[in-house]
MARMIPA-605319 format. One record per residue (C-alpha): z negated, x, y negated. Coordinates in steps of 0.02 Angstrom, whole numbers. Layout:
# MARMIPA-605319
<rec <Z; X; Y>>
...
This chain:
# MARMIPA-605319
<rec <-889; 655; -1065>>
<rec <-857; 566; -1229>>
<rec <-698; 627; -1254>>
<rec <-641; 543; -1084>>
<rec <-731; 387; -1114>>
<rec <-629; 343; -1262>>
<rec <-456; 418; -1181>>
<rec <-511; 289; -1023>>
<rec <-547; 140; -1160>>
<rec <-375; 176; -1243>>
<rec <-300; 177; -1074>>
<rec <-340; -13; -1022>>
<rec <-284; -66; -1207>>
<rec <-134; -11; -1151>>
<rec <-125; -60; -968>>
<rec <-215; -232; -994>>
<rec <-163; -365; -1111>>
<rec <-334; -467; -1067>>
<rec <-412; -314; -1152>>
<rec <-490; -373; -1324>>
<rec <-589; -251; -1396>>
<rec <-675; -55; -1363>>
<rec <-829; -143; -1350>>
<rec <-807; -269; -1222>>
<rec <-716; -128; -1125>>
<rec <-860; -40; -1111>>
<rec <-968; -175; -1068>>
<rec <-870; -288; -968>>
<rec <-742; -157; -873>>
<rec <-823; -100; -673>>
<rec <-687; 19; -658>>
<rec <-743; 96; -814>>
<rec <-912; 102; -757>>
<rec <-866; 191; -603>>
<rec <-753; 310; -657>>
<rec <-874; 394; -777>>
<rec <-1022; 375; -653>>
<rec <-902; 452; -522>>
<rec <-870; 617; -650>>
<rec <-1069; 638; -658>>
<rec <-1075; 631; -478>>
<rec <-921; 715; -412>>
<rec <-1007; 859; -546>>
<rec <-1173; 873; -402>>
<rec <-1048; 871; -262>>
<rec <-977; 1039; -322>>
<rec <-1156; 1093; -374>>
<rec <-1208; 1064; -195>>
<rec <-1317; 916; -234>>
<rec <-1222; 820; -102>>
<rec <-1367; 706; -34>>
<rec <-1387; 644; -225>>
<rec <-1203; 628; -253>>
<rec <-1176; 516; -108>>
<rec <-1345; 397; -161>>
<rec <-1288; 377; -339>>
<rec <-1114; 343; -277>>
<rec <-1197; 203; -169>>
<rec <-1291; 138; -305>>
<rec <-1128; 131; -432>>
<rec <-1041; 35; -267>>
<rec <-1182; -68; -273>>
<rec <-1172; -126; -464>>
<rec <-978; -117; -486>>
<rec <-900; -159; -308>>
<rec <-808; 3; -295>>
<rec <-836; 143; -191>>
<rec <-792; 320; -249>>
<rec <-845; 472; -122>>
<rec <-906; 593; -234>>
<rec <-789; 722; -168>>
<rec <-632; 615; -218>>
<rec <-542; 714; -341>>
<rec <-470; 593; -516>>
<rec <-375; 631; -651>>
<rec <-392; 581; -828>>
<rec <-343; 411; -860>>
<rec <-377; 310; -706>>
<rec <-387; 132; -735>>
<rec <-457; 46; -589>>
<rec <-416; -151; -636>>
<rec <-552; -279; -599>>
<rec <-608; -169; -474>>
<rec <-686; -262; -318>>
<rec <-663; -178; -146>>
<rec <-574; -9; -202>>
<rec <-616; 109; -88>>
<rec <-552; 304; -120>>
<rec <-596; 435; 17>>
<rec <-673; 591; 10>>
<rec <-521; 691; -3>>
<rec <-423; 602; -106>>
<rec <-342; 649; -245>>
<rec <-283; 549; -387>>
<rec <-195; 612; -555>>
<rec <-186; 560; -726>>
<rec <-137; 382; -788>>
<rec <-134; 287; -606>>
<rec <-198; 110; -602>>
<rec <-266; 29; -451>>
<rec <-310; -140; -429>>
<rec <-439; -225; -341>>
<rec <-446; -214; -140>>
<rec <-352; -52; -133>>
<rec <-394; 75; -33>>
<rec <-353; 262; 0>>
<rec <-407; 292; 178>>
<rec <-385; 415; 302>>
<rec <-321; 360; 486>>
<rec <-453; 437; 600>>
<rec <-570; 573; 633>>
<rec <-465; 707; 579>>
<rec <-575; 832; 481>>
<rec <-519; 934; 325>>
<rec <-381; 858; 214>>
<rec <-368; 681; 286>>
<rec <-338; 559; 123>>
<rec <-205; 542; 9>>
<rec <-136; 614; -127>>
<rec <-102; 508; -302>>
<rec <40; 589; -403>>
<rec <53; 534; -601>>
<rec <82; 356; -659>>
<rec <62; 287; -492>>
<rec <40; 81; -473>>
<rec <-49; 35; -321>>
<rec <-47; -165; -314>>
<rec <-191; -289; -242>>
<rec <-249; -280; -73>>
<rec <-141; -115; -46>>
<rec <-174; 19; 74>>
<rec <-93; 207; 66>>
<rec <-193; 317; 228>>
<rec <-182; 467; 300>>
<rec <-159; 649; 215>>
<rec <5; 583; 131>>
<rec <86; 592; -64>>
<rec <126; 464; -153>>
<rec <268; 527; -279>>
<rec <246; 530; -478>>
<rec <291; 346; -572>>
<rec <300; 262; -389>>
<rec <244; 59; -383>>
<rec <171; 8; -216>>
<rec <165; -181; -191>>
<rec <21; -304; -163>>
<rec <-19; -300; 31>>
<rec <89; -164; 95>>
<rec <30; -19; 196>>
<rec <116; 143; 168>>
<rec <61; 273; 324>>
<rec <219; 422; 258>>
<rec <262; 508; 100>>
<rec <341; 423; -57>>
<rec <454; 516; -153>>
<rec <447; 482; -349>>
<rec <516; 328; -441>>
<rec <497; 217; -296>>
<rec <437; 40; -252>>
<rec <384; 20; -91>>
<rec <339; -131; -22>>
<rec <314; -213; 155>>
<rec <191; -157; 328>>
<rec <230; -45; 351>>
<rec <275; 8; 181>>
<rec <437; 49; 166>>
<rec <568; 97; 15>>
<rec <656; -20; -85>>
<rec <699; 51; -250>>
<rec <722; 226; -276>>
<rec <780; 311; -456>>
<rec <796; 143; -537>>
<rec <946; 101; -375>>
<rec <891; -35; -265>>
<rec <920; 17; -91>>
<rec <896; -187; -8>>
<rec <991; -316; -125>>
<rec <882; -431; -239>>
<rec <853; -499; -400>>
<rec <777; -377; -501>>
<rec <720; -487; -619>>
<rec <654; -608; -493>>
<rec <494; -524; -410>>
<rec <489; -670; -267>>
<rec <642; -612; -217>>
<rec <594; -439; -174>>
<rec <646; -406; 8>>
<rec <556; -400; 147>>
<rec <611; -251; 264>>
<rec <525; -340; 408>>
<rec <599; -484; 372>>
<rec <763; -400; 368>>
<rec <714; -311; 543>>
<rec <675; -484; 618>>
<rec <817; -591; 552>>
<rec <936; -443; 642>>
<rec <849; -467; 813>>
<rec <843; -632; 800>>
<rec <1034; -631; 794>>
<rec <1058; -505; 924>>
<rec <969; -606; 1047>>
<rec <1052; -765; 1005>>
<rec <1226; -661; 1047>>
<rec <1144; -600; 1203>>
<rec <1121; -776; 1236>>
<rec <1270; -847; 1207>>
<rec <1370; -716; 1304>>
<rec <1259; -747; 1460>>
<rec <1285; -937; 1456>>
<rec <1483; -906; 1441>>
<rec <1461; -769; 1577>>
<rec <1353; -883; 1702>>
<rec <1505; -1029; 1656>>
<rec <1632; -913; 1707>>
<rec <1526; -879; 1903>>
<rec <1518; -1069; 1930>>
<rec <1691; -1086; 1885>>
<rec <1760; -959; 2005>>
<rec <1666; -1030; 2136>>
<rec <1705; -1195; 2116>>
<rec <1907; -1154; 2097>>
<rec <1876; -1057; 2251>>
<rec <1828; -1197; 2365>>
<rec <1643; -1118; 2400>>
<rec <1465; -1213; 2382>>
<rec <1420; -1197; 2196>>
<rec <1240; -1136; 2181>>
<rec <1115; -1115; 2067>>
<rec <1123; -950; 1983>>
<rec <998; -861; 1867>>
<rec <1015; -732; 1730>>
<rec <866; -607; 1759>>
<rec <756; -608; 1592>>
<rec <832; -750; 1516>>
<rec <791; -919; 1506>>
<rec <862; -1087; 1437>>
């Protein structure tokens, strides 16, 4: 138990530049806390305790803001930053070194039974607010941005950002163009998706309007009444 505490400690030095001293770690750190509550209590869950696993894992949510089913599987290493609002399912699994910040939550999508939450691969980053679901991996050294909700597998060395999430660097190659060294500029693939409609319509548009010019002007060359005419589902 020891032994893990002080890899854990060593770990946020690393991760957290805020991070002053093994002391205040260890005082001041929830995801600290609940990690190494969640080791003593994910021990009872395997020892069939279950009914005391799941109140001691209430009572760590309860002091630390983050919920941790006692049957979630972690690695060594997990750094859970601030904390506040991570939730990690009952079948989860999450390997060494992965940080998680606060509001993120590994979640299933239903009422499926049996393997239903997500797998963490190594040196995962899963941003604020961010939700992964479902029975799905999430591949080794893979980023996942602030916000985005990511429902199908990740292959490793991604970032993946967006709702729902979707790939935008892969093996160190962006696939959509950006700035790398501007994060405000990281695309948007639904922005992307929405700009291109909006376009198509506005063609659609156009091409009706010359269309419905080209009627009247028959008509009229042709001697007959000009009438109104309408273009079904369209409308100026």
């Amino acid at each position: 138990m020891f032994k893990y505490l002080r890899e854990d400690i060593r770990q946020v030095k690393q991760c957290d530049p805020a991070a002053t001293s093994g002391i205040a770690i260890l005082l001041c750190y929830p995801g600290i806390h609940a990690t190494c509550a969640h080791r003593i209590e994910h021990w009872l869950w395997r020892a069939g305790r279950r009914g005391l696993a799941r109140f001691l894992s209430q009572c760590t949510r309860f002091f630390t803001g983050i919920e941790i089913h006692p049957g979630a599987q972690l690695g060594r290493r997990v750094f859970i930053d601030h904390g506040m609002g991570v939730i990690i399912g009952e079948t989860a699994i999450v390997k060494d070194e992965v940080v998680l910040y606060q509001g993120v939550t590994l979640g299933g999508t239903g009422k499926d039974s049996g393997k239903r939450h997500p797998n963490i691969e190594e040196h995962v980053v899963i941003g604020v607010g961010a939700s992964v679901l479902g029975n799905i991996t999430i591949g080794a050294r893979t980023k996942v941005g602030a916000g985005a909700v990511v429902v199908d597998n990740v292959p490793e060395d991604c970032t993946v950002v967006g709702v729902p999430g979707r790939v935008v660097t892969q093996n160190g190659i962006r696939i959509c163009p950006a700035d790398p060294y501007r994060r405000d500029l990281l695309p948007d693939p639904v922005e992307s998706q929405i700009k291109s409609l909006t376009q198509r319509i506005e063609y659609l548009e156009a091409l009706a309007v010359s269309q419905q010019a080209g009627i009247l002007s028959a008509s009229s060359d042709n001697g007959q009444p000009v009438t109104q005419i309408s273009i079904s589902g369209i409308e100026r």
